[in-house]
VEXDREN-2710 file (C-alpha; in Angstrom, 1 decimal):
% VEXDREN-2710
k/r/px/py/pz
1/UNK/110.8/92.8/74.0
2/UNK/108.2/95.7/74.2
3/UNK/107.1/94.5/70.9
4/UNK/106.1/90.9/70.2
5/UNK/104.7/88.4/66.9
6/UNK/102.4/86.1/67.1
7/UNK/104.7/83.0/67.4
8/UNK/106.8/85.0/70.2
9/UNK/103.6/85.2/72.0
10/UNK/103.3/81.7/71.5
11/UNK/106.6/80.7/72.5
12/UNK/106.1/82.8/75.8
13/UNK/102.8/81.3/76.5
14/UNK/104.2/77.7/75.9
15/UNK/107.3/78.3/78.0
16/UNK/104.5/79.6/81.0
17/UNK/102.5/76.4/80.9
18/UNK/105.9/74.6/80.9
19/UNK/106.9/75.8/84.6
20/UNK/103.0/75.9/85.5
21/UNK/102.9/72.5/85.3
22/UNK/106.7/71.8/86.5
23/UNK/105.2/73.7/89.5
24/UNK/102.2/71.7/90.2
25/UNK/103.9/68.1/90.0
26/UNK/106.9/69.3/92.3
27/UNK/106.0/71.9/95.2
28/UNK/109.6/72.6/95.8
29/UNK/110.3/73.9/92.5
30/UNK/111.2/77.5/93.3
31/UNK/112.7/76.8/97.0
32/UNK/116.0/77.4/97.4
33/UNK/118.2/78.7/94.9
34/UNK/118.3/75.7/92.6
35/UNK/116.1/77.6/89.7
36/UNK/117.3/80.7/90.1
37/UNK/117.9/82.1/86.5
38/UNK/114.4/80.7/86.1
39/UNK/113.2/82.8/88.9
40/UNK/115.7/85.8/87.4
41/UNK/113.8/85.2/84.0
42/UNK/110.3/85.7/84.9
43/UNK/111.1/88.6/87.6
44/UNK/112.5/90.3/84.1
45/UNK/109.3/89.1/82.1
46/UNK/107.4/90.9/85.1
47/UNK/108.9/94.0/85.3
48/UNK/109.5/94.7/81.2
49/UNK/107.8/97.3/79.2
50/UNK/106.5/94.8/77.1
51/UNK/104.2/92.7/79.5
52/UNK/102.8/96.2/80.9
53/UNK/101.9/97.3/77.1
54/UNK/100.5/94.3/76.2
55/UNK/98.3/94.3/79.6
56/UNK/97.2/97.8/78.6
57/UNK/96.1/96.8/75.4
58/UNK/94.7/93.1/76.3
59/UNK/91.6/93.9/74.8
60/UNK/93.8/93.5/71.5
61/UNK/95.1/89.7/72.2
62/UNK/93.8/86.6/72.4
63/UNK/92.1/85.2/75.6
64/UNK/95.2/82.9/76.2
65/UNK/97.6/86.0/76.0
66/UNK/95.8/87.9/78.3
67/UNK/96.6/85.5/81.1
68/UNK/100.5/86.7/80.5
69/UNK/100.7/88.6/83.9
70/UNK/98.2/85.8/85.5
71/UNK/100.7/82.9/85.1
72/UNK/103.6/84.9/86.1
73/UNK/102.0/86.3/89.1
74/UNK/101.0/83.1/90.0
75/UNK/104.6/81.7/89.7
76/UNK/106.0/84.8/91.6
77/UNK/103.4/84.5/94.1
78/UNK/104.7/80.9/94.9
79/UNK/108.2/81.8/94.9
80/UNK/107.6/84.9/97.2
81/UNK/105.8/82.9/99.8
82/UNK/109.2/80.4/99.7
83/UNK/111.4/83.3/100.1
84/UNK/109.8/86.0/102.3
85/UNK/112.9/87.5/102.5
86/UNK/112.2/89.1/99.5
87/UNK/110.3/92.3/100.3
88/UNK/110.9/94.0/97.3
89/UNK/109.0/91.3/95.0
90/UNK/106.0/91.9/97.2
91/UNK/106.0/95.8/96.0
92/UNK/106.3/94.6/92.5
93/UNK/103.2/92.3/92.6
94/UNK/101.2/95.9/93.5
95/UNK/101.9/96.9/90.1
96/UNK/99.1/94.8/88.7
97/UNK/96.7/96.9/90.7
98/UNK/97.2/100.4/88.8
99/UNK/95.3/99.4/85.9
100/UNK/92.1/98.1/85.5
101/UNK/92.1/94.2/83.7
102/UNK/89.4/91.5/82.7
103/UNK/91.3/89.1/84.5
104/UNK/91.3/88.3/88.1
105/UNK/94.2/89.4/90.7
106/UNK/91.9/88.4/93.9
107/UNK/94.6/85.6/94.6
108/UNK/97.7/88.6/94.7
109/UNK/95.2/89.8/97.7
110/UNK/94.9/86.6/99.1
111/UNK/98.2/85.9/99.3
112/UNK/99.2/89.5/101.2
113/UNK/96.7/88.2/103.5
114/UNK/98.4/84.6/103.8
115/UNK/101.8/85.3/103.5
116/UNK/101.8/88.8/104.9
117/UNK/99.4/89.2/107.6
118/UNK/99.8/85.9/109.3
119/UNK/102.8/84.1/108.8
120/UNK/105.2/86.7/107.8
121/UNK/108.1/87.0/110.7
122/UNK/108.8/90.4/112.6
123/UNK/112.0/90.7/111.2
124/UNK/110.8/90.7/107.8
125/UNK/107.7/92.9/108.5
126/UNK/110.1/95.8/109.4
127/UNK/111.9/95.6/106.6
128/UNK/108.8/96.0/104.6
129/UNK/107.8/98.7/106.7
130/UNK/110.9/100.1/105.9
131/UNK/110.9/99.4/102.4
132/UNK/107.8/101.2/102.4
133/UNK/108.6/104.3/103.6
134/UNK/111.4/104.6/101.5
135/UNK/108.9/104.2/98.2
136/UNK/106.8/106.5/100.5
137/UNK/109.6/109.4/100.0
138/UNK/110.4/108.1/96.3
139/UNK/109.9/111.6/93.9
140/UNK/109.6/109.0/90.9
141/UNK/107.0/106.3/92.0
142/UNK/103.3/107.3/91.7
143/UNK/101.4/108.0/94.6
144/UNK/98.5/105.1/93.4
145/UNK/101.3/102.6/94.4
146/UNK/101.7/104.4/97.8
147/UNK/98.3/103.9/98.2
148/UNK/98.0/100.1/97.0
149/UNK/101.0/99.6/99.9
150/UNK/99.3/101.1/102.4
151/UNK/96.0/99.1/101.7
152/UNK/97.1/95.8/100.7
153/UNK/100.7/95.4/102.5
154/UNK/101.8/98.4/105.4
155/UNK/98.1/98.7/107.2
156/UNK/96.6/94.8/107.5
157/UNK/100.1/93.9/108.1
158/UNK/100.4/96.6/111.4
159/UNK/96.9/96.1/112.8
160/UNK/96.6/92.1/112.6
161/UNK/100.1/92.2/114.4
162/UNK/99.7/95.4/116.9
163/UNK/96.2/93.6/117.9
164/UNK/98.3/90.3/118.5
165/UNK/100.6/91.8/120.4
166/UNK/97.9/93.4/122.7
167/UNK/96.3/89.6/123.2
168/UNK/100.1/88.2/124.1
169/UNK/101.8/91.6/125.7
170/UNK/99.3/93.7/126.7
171/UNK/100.6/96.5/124.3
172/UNK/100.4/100.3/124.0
173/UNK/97.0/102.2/124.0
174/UNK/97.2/104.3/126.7
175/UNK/99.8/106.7/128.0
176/UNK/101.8/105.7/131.0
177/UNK/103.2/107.7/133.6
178/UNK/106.4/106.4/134.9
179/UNK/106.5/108.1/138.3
180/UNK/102.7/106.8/138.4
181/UNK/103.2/103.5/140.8
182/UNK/99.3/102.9/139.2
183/UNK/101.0/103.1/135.7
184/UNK/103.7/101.0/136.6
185/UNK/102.0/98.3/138.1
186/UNK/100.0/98.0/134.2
187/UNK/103.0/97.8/132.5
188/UNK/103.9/94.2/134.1
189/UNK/106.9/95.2/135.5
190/UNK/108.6/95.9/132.1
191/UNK/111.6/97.8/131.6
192/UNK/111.1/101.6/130.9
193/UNK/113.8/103.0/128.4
194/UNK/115.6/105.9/129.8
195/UNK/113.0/108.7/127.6
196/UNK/110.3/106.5/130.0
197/UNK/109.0/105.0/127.3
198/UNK/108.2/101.3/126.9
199/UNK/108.5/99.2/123.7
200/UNK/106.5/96.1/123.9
201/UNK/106.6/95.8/119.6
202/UNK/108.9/93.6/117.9
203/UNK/108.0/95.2/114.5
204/UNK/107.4/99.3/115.6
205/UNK/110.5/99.7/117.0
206/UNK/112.2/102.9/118.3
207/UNK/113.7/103.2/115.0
208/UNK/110.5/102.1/112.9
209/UNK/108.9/105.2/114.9
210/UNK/111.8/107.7/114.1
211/UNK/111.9/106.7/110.1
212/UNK/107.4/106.9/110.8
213/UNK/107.6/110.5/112.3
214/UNK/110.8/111.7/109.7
215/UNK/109.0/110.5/106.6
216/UNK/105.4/109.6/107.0
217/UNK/104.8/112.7/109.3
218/UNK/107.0/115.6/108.7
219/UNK/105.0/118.3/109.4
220/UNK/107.2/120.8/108.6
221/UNK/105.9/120.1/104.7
222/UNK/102.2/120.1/105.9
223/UNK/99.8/122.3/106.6
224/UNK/100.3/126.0/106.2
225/UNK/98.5/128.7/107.6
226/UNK/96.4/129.0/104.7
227/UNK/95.7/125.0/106.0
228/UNK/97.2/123.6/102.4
229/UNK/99.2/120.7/102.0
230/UNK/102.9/121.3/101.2
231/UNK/103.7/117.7/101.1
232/UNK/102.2/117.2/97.5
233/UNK/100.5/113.9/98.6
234/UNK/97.5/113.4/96.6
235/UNK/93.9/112.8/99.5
236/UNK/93.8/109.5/98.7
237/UNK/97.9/109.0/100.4
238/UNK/96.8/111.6/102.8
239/UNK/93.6/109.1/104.2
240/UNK/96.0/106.6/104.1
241/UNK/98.5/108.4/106.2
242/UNK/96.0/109.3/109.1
243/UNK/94.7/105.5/108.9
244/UNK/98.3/104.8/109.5
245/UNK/99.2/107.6/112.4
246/UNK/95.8/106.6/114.0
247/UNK/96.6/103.1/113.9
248/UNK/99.9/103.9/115.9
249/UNK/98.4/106.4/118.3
250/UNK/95.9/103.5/119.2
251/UNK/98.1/100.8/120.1
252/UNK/101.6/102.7/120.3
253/UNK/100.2/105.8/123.1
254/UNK/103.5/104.8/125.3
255/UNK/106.2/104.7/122.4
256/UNK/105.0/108.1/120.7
257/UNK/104.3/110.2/124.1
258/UNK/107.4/112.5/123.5
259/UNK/105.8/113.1/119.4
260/UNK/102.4/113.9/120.8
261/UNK/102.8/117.5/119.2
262/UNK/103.7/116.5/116.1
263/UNK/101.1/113.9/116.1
264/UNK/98.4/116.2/116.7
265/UNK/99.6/118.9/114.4
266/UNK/99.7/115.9/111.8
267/UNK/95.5/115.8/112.2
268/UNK/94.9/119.2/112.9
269/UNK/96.0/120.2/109.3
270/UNK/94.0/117.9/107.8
271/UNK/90.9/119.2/110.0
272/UNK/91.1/122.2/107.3
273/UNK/91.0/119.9/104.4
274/UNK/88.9/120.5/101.4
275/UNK/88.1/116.9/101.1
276/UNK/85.4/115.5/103.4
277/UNK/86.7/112.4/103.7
278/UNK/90.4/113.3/104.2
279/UNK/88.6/115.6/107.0
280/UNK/86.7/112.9/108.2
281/UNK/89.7/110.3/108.6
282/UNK/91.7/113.7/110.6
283/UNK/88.3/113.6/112.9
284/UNK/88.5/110.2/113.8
285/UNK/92.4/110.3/114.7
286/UNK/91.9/113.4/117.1
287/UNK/89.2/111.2/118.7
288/UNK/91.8/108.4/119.2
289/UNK/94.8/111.0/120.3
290/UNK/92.5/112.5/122.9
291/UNK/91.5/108.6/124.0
292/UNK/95.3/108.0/124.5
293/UNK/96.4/111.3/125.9
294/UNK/95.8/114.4/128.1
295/UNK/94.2/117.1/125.5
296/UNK/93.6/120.5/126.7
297/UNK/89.0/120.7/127.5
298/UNK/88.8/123.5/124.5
299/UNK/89.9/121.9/122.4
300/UNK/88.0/118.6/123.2
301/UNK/84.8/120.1/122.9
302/UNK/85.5/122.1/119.9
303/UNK/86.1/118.5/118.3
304/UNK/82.8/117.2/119.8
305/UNK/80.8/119.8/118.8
306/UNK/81.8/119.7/115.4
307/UNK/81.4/116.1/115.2
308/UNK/77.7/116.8/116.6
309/UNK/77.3/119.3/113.9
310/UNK/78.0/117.6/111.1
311/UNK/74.9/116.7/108.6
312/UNK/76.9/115.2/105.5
313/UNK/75.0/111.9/104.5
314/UNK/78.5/110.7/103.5
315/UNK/80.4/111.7/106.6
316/UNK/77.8/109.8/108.9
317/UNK/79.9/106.6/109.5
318/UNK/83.2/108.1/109.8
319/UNK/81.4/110.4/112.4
320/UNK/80.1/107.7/114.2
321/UNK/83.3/106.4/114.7
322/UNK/84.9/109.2/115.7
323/UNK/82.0/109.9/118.1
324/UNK/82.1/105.7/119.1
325/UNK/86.4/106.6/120.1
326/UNK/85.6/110.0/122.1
327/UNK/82.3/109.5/123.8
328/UNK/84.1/107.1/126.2
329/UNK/86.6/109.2/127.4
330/UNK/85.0/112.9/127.8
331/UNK/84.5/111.3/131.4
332/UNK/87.8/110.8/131.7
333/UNK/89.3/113.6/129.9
334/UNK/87.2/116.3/130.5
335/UNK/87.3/118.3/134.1
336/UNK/83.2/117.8/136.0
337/UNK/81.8/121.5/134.6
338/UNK/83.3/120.8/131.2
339/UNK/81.7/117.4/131.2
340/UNK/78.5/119.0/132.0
341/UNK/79.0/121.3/129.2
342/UNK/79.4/118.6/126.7
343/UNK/76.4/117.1/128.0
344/UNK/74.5/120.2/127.4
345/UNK/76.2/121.1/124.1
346/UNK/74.5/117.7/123.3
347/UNK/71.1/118.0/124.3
348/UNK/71.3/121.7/122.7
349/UNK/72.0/120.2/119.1
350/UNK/69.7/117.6/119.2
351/UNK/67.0/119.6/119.6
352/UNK/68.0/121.9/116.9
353/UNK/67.9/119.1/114.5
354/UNK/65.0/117.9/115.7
355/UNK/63.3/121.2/115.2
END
Protein backbone atom coordinates (compact mmCIF):
# COMPACT_ATOMS: atom_id res chain seq x y z
CA UNK A 1 0.00 0.00 0.00
CA UNK A 2 1.51 3.54 -0.81
CA UNK A 3 0.01 4.64 2.43
CA UNK A 4 0.75 2.73 5.71
CA UNK A 5 -0.33 3.05 9.92
CA UNK A 6 1.76 2.58 12.44
CA UNK A 7 0.81 -1.11 13.21
CA UNK A 8 1.15 -1.93 9.35
CA UNK A 9 4.52 -0.69 9.68
CA UNK A 10 4.91 -2.84 12.40
CA UNK A 11 3.53 -5.80 10.98
CA UNK A 12 5.90 -5.32 7.88
CA UNK A 13 8.98 -4.79 10.01
CA UNK A 14 8.07 -7.97 12.13
CA UNK A 15 7.33 -10.08 9.00
CA UNK A 16 11.27 -8.72 7.75
CA UNK A 17 13.02 -9.93 10.85
CA UNK A 18 10.91 -13.14 10.47
CA UNK A 19 12.76 -14.24 7.01
CA UNK A 20 16.07 -12.31 8.28
CA UNK A 21 16.47 -14.67 10.75
CA UNK A 22 14.85 -17.83 8.74
CA UNK A 23 17.81 -16.73 6.45
CA UNK A 24 20.55 -16.71 8.75
CA UNK A 25 19.84 -20.23 10.53
CA UNK A 26 19.27 -21.90 6.94
CA UNK A 27 21.61 -20.67 3.93
CA UNK A 28 19.43 -22.38 1.42
CA UNK A 29 16.48 -20.61 2.20
CA UNK A 30 15.86 -18.75 -1.12
CA UNK A 31 17.61 -21.54 -3.49
CA UNK A 32 15.59 -23.16 -5.68
CA UNK A 33 12.08 -22.48 -6.16
CA UNK A 34 10.73 -23.82 -2.87
CA UNK A 35 9.91 -20.06 -1.43
CA UNK A 36 8.93 -18.64 -4.18
CA UNK A 37 5.67 -16.60 -3.37
CA UNK A 38 8.01 -15.53 -0.59
CA UNK A 39 10.56 -14.37 -3.06
CA UNK A 40 7.31 -12.98 -5.34
CA UNK A 41 6.25 -10.98 -2.08
CA UNK A 42 9.18 -9.10 -1.30
CA UNK A 43 10.20 -8.39 -5.17
CA UNK A 44 6.42 -6.65 -4.95
CA UNK A 45 7.37 -4.96 -1.48
CA UNK A 46 10.57 -3.67 -3.52
CA UNK A 47 9.19 -2.35 -6.40
CA UNK A 48 5.78 -0.62 -4.78
CA UNK A 49 5.13 2.98 -4.58
CA UNK A 50 4.85 2.72 -1.09
CA UNK A 51 8.39 1.54 0.03
CA UNK A 52 9.85 4.39 -2.50
CA UNK A 53 7.62 7.17 -0.64
CA UNK A 54 8.39 6.10 2.61
CA UNK A 55 12.33 6.07 1.63
CA UNK A 56 11.82 9.60 0.39
CA UNK A 57 10.40 10.78 3.42
CA UNK A 58 12.52 8.47 5.97
CA UNK A 59 13.44 11.43 7.80
CA UNK A 60 9.62 11.13 8.98
CA UNK A 61 9.82 7.34 10.47
CA UNK A 62 11.31 5.72 13.08
CA UNK A 63 14.93 4.43 12.94
CA UNK A 64 13.57 0.75 12.71
CA UNK A 65 11.39 1.77 9.65
CA UNK A 66 14.03 3.27 7.82
CA UNK A 67 15.85 -0.01 7.41
CA UNK A 68 12.57 -1.10 5.12
CA UNK A 69 14.56 -1.10 1.79
CA UNK A 70 17.84 -2.30 3.96
CA UNK A 71 16.34 -5.72 4.94
CA UNK A 72 14.73 -6.28 1.64
CA UNK A 73 17.79 -5.53 -0.26
CA UNK A 74 19.54 -7.66 1.86
CA UNK A 75 17.18 -10.58 1.26
CA UNK A 76 17.12 -9.82 -2.62
CA UNK A 77 20.65 -9.57 -2.62
CA UNK A 78 20.95 -13.22 -1.29
CA UNK A 79 18.36 -14.58 -3.48
CA UNK A 80 20.01 -12.87 -6.61
CA UNK A 81 23.37 -14.31 -5.97
CA UNK A 82 21.39 -17.94 -5.84
CA UNK A 83 19.77 -17.22 -9.05
CA UNK A 84 22.04 -15.27 -11.37
CA UNK A 85 19.87 -16.00 -13.89
CA UNK A 86 17.85 -13.30 -12.89
CA UNK A 87 19.25 -10.20 -14.60
CA UNK A 88 16.54 -8.12 -14.29
CA UNK A 89 16.53 -8.07 -10.23
CA UNK A 90 20.03 -6.80 -10.55
CA UNK A 91 18.61 -3.50 -12.41
CA UNK A 92 16.06 -3.20 -9.82
CA UNK A 93 18.58 -3.20 -6.86
CA UNK A 94 20.05 0.18 -8.86
CA UNK A 95 17.02 1.89 -7.86
CA UNK A 96 18.20 2.44 -4.41
CA UNK A 97 20.99 4.54 -5.76
CA UNK A 98 18.73 7.52 -7.25
CA UNK A 99 18.10 9.01 -4.02
CA UNK A 100 20.13 10.04 -1.41
CA UNK A 101 19.43 7.86 2.24
CA UNK A 102 20.99 7.84 5.85
CA UNK A 103 21.32 4.30 5.59
CA UNK A 104 24.03 2.32 4.02
CA UNK A 105 23.75 0.54 0.40
CA UNK A 106 27.81 -0.10 0.26
CA UNK A 107 26.86 -3.96 0.48
CA UNK A 108 24.41 -3.59 -3.04
CA UNK A 109 28.02 -2.43 -4.43
CA UNK A 110 29.70 -5.15 -2.91
CA UNK A 111 27.73 -7.57 -4.09
CA UNK A 112 27.89 -6.23 -8.06
CA UNK A 113 31.44 -6.70 -7.45
CA UNK A 114 31.02 -10.40 -5.98
CA UNK A 115 28.38 -11.68 -7.86
CA UNK A 116 28.89 -9.69 -11.01
CA UNK A 117 32.38 -9.09 -11.70
CA UNK A 118 33.83 -12.38 -10.68
CA UNK A 119 31.70 -15.13 -10.56
CA UNK A 120 29.00 -14.28 -12.88
CA UNK A 121 29.02 -16.78 -16.13
CA UNK A 122 29.40 -15.46 -19.79
CA UNK A 123 26.20 -16.48 -20.70
CA UNK A 124 24.57 -14.55 -18.14
CA UNK A 125 26.90 -11.37 -18.57
CA UNK A 126 25.41 -10.96 -22.16
CA UNK A 127 22.27 -11.10 -21.22
CA UNK A 128 22.86 -8.27 -18.84
CA UNK A 129 24.59 -6.54 -21.44
CA UNK A 130 21.80 -6.99 -23.40
CA UNK A 131 19.34 -6.10 -20.85
CA UNK A 132 21.23 -3.03 -20.66
CA UNK A 133 21.04 -1.74 -23.75
CA UNK A 134 17.58 -2.30 -24.04
CA UNK A 135 17.00 0.17 -20.71
CA UNK A 136 19.73 2.15 -22.58
CA UNK A 137 17.00 2.81 -25.51
CA UNK A 138 14.02 2.91 -22.88
CA UNK A 139 12.10 6.64 -23.64
CA UNK A 140 10.57 6.06 -20.05
CA UNK A 141 13.52 5.04 -17.64
CA UNK A 142 15.68 8.01 -16.39
CA UNK A 143 18.94 8.52 -17.71
CA UNK A 144 20.47 8.49 -13.65
CA UNK A 145 19.65 4.69 -13.91
CA UNK A 146 21.56 4.45 -17.22
CA UNK A 147 24.21 5.93 -15.57
CA UNK A 148 24.09 3.76 -12.17
CA UNK A 149 24.27 0.56 -14.91
CA UNK A 150 26.93 1.65 -16.56
CA UNK A 151 29.04 2.29 -13.30
CA UNK A 152 28.00 -0.31 -11.03
CA UNK A 153 26.97 -3.32 -13.50
CA UNK A 154 27.85 -2.90 -17.65
CA UNK A 155 31.60 -1.29 -17.24
CA UNK A 156 33.47 -3.36 -14.04
CA UNK A 157 31.63 -6.20 -15.47
CA UNK A 158 33.37 -5.71 -19.38
CA UNK A 159 36.85 -4.60 -18.18
CA UNK A 160 37.45 -7.26 -15.22
CA UNK A 161 36.39 -9.89 -18.04
CA UNK A 162 38.03 -8.30 -21.36
CA UNK A 163 41.32 -8.00 -19.14
CA UNK A 164 40.79 -11.84 -18.20
CA UNK A 165 40.39 -12.78 -21.45
CA UNK A 166 43.69 -11.01 -22.55
CA UNK A 167 45.68 -13.03 -19.51
CA UNK A 168 43.95 -16.54 -20.90
CA UNK A 169 43.47 -15.68 -24.91
CA UNK A 170 45.54 -13.03 -25.71
CA UNK A 171 42.50 -10.85 -26.84
CA UNK A 172 41.89 -7.80 -29.06
CA UNK A 173 43.85 -4.55 -28.74
CA UNK A 174 45.45 -4.17 -31.77
CA UNK A 175 44.28 -4.40 -35.38
CA UNK A 176 45.12 -7.37 -37.39
CA UNK A 177 45.75 -7.70 -40.93
CA UNK A 178 44.80 -10.93 -42.30
CA UNK A 179 46.85 -11.12 -45.40
CA UNK A 180 49.72 -9.97 -42.87
CA UNK A 181 51.60 -13.62 -42.26
CA UNK A 182 53.17 -11.19 -39.15
CA UNK A 183 49.44 -10.62 -38.02
CA UNK A 184 48.55 -14.02 -38.42
CA UNK A 185 51.22 -15.65 -36.65
CA UNK A 186 49.81 -13.27 -33.28
CA UNK A 187 46.63 -14.39 -33.59
CA UNK A 188 47.71 -18.14 -32.48
CA UNK A 189 46.49 -19.65 -35.42
CA UNK A 190 42.80 -18.81 -34.64
CA UNK A 191 40.12 -18.91 -37.10
CA UNK A 192 39.41 -15.54 -38.94
CA UNK A 193 35.58 -15.18 -39.69
CA UNK A 194 34.87 -14.56 -43.31
CA UNK A 195 34.68 -10.16 -42.66
CA UNK A 196 38.55 -11.22 -41.36
CA UNK A 197 37.75 -10.55 -38.12
CA UNK A 198 38.49 -12.68 -35.03
CA UNK A 199 36.34 -13.09 -31.93
CA UNK A 200 38.22 -14.33 -29.05
CA UNK A 201 35.17 -12.91 -26.36
CA UNK A 202 32.68 -15.14 -25.06
CA UNK A 203 30.62 -12.20 -23.70
CA UNK A 204 31.25 -9.28 -26.82
CA UNK A 205 30.06 -11.34 -29.33
CA UNK A 206 29.32 -10.43 -33.01
CA UNK A 207 25.94 -9.74 -32.00
CA UNK A 208 26.76 -7.97 -28.54
CA UNK A 209 28.86 -5.57 -31.00
CA UNK A 210 25.95 -5.07 -33.61
CA UNK A 211 23.17 -4.31 -30.72
CA UNK A 212 26.63 -1.86 -29.10
CA UNK A 213 27.02 0.03 -32.46
CA UNK A 214 22.88 0.11 -33.29
CA UNK A 215 21.98 1.41 -29.82
CA UNK A 216 24.88 2.67 -27.82
CA UNK A 217 26.53 4.40 -30.95
CA UNK A 218 24.17 5.50 -33.50
CA UNK A 219 25.60 8.29 -34.84
CA UNK A 220 23.18 9.19 -36.95
CA UNK A 221 21.37 10.87 -33.69
CA UNK A 222 24.71 12.60 -32.67
CA UNK A 223 26.57 15.25 -33.37
CA UNK A 224 25.40 17.80 -35.84
CA UNK A 225 27.24 20.27 -37.63
CA UNK A 226 26.47 22.77 -35.22
CA UNK A 227 28.49 19.77 -32.91
CA UNK A 228 25.05 19.30 -30.65
CA UNK A 229 23.85 16.21 -29.37
CA UNK A 230 20.70 14.88 -31.08
CA UNK A 231 20.65 11.78 -28.92
CA UNK A 232 19.10 13.66 -25.86
CA UNK A 233 21.50 11.80 -23.49
CA UNK A 234 22.22 13.90 -20.59
CA UNK A 235 26.81 14.38 -20.22
CA UNK A 236 26.83 12.34 -17.51
CA UNK A 237 25.38 9.02 -20.04
CA UNK A 238 27.43 10.63 -22.66
CA UNK A 239 30.99 10.04 -20.27
CA UNK A 240 29.62 6.93 -19.67
CA UNK A 241 29.15 6.02 -23.30
CA UNK A 242 32.81 6.94 -24.33
CA UNK A 243 34.12 4.96 -21.13
CA UNK A 244 32.18 2.23 -22.71
CA UNK A 245 33.32 2.65 -26.66
CA UNK A 246 36.85 3.18 -25.29
CA UNK A 247 36.74 0.22 -23.30
CA UNK A 248 35.85 -1.83 -26.50
CA UNK A 249 38.23 -0.08 -28.85
CA UNK A 250 41.06 -1.10 -26.31
CA UNK A 251 40.56 -4.71 -26.06
CA UNK A 252 38.06 -5.31 -29.07
CA UNK A 253 40.59 -3.40 -32.11
CA UNK A 254 39.99 -6.81 -34.26
CA UNK A 255 36.14 -7.26 -33.76
CA UNK A 256 35.25 -3.49 -34.56
CA UNK A 257 37.81 -2.89 -37.52
CA UNK A 258 34.96 -2.68 -40.24
CA UNK A 259 32.97 0.21 -37.51
CA UNK A 260 36.23 2.13 -37.22
CA UNK A 261 34.30 5.25 -38.90
CA UNK A 262 31.60 5.15 -36.90
CA UNK A 263 33.76 4.76 -33.90
CA UNK A 264 35.64 7.71 -34.57
CA UNK A 265 32.79 9.87 -35.53
CA UNK A 266 31.31 8.60 -32.12
CA UNK A 267 34.50 10.79 -30.29
CA UNK A 268 34.86 13.37 -32.70
CA UNK A 269 31.38 14.80 -31.81
CA UNK A 270 31.94 14.84 -28.44
CA UNK A 271 35.49 16.75 -29.14
CA UNK A 272 33.01 19.80 -29.68
CA UNK A 273 31.24 19.32 -26.41
CA UNK A 274 30.47 22.05 -24.08
CA UNK A 275 31.28 20.07 -21.16
CA UNK A 276 35.08 19.67 -20.30
CA UNK A 277 34.83 16.50 -19.00
CA UNK A 278 32.51 14.87 -21.58
CA UNK A 279 35.43 16.59 -23.90
CA UNK A 280 37.97 15.21 -21.93
CA UNK A 281 36.56 11.44 -21.84
CA UNK A 282 36.20 12.02 -26.21
CA UNK A 283 40.17 13.00 -25.84
CA UNK A 284 41.16 10.01 -24.23
CA UNK A 285 39.16 7.54 -26.61
CA UNK A 286 40.75 9.16 -29.86
CA UNK A 287 44.05 8.50 -28.08
CA UNK A 288 43.07 4.80 -27.71
CA UNK A 289 41.43 4.61 -31.44
CA UNK A 290 44.72 5.97 -32.91
CA UNK A 291 46.72 3.23 -30.47
CA UNK A 292 44.62 0.49 -32.16
CA UNK A 293 44.36 1.74 -35.62
CA UNK A 294 45.85 3.53 -38.69
CA UNK A 295 44.70 7.39 -38.25
CA UNK A 296 45.50 9.74 -40.95
CA UNK A 297 49.14 12.09 -39.43
CA UNK A 298 46.70 15.44 -39.37
CA UNK A 299 44.63 14.49 -37.66
CA UNK A 300 47.03 12.83 -35.05
CA UNK A 301 48.78 15.92 -34.35
CA UNK A 302 45.83 18.04 -34.30
CA UNK A 303 44.82 15.73 -31.19
CA UNK A 304 48.32 16.05 -29.70
CA UNK A 305 48.57 19.49 -29.92
CA UNK A 306 45.47 20.11 -28.37
CA UNK A 307 46.15 17.82 -25.59
CA UNK A 308 49.54 19.91 -25.19
CA UNK A 309 47.55 22.92 -25.10
CA UNK A 310 45.25 22.39 -22.68
CA UNK A 311 45.73 24.48 -19.16
CA UNK A 312 42.41 23.40 -17.29
CA UNK A 313 43.40 22.51 -13.66
CA UNK A 314 40.50 20.02 -13.93
CA UNK A 315 41.27 18.46 -17.31
CA UNK A 316 45.02 17.68 -16.05
CA UNK A 317 44.47 13.96 -15.25
CA UNK A 318 42.25 13.06 -18.01
CA UNK A 319 45.01 14.74 -20.20
CA UNK A 320 47.53 12.83 -18.85
CA UNK A 321 45.93 9.85 -19.81
CA UNK A 322 45.17 10.66 -22.95
CA UNK A 323 48.72 11.86 -23.42
CA UNK A 324 49.98 8.30 -21.28
CA UNK A 325 47.66 6.14 -24.46
CA UNK A 326 49.16 8.35 -27.57
CA UNK A 327 52.70 9.23 -26.64
CA UNK A 328 53.58 5.50 -27.26
CA UNK A 329 52.40 5.18 -30.51
CA UNK A 330 53.19 8.56 -32.46
CA UNK A 331 56.35 6.30 -33.30
CA UNK A 332 54.41 4.02 -34.67
CA UNK A 333 51.71 5.90 -36.15
CA UNK A 334 53.14 8.83 -37.32
CA UNK A 335 55.39 8.83 -40.81
CA UNK A 336 59.57 10.03 -39.69
CA UNK A 337 58.99 14.11 -40.67
CA UNK A 338 55.64 14.07 -38.89
CA UNK A 339 57.27 12.43 -35.92
CA UNK A 340 59.78 15.14 -35.94
CA UNK A 341 57.06 17.63 -36.07
CA UNK A 342 55.40 16.36 -33.00
CA UNK A 343 58.62 16.47 -31.37
CA UNK A 344 58.99 20.02 -32.23
CA UNK A 345 55.29 21.00 -31.73
CA UNK A 346 56.46 19.74 -28.14
CA UNK A 347 59.39 21.53 -27.40
CA UNK A 348 57.60 24.72 -28.96
CA UNK A 349 54.71 24.62 -26.24
CA UNK A 350 56.74 23.96 -23.50
CA UNK A 351 58.61 26.82 -23.79
CA UNK A 352 55.63 28.94 -24.22
CA UNK A 353 54.38 27.88 -20.90
CA UNK A 354 57.38 28.19 -19.48
CA UNK A 355 57.69 31.72 -20.60
Amino acid sequence: ATYMSGNDLECQHQGLRVFSILMSFDSTYVEGDKHASVVNAMKTLWRSRGRSLRLEKESMLLQKYQLESKMLATFLVRYASAHPEDIELLFELLQIFLRPTVVDFSFVKSFFVEAVEKNMSSVHKKALLHRFFTLLTAKDEGEELKVNAMQLLVLPMLKSTLESEKVSAGLGGMQVNPNDKDGAAKTGGAQLGKEGVMNLSEVVDADVIKVFMRDALDTSRRGGSDGTDKSGHCERLNIELLKLSTLLIEFMGRELVEHRKELIKFAWNHLKSEDNTSKQWAYVNVCRFISVYETPSKIILQVYVALLRTFQVESKELVNVALNILVPALPRRLPQADFVKAIKWTKKIMYEEGH
